[in-house]
N, C-alpha and C positions, 0 to 999 in steps of 0.2 A: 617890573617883571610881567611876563606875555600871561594873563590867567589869573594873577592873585596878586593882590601887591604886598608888602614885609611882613605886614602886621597876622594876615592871614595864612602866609609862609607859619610864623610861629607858631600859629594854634594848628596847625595842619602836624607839623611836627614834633612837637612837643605831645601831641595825642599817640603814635606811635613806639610802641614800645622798644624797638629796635635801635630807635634815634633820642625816643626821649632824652636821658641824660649827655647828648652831644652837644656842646659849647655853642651859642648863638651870638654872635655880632654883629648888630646892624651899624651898616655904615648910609647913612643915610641925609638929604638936605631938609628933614624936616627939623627943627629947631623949638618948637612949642612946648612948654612942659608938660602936656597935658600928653600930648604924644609920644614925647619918649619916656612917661611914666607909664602909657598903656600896653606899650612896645616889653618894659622891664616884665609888667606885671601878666604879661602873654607867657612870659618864660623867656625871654633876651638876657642875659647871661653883663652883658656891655652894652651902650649905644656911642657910636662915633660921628660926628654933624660934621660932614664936607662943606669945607675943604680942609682936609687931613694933613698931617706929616706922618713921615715915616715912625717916628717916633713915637707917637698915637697909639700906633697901629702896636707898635712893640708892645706897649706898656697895658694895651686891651689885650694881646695876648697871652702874655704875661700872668696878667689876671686869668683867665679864665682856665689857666693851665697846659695852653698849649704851647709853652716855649720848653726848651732843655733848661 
């Protein structure tokens, strides 16, 4: 991302009262535990490690409330 990369996406919005409680997904190729523990504990709601399926993607939805 052009300015901020994921990790700092989250603490950017997650400080915002407007967006705070809006659903976070990172879909990303970092794969470290340490990373998508920091990623969770920033407020990321899911993490998804490409290369994805569709089904993935349902079932992180899913979770976080944004399917019918």
């Amino acid at each position: 991302m052009p300015g901020m990369d994921g990790l700092e996406f989250i603490r950017e919005v997650r400080q915002l009262p407007d967006l705070n409680a809006m659903p976070l997904i990172v879909v990303s190729t970092e794969s470290e535990a340490d990373r998508i523990a920091e990623c969770l504990q920033a407020g990321a709601n899911e993490y998804v490690m490409k290369p994805y399926t569709r089904e993935v993607i349902l079932e992180k939805l899913t979770i976080v409330g944004a399917t019918e």
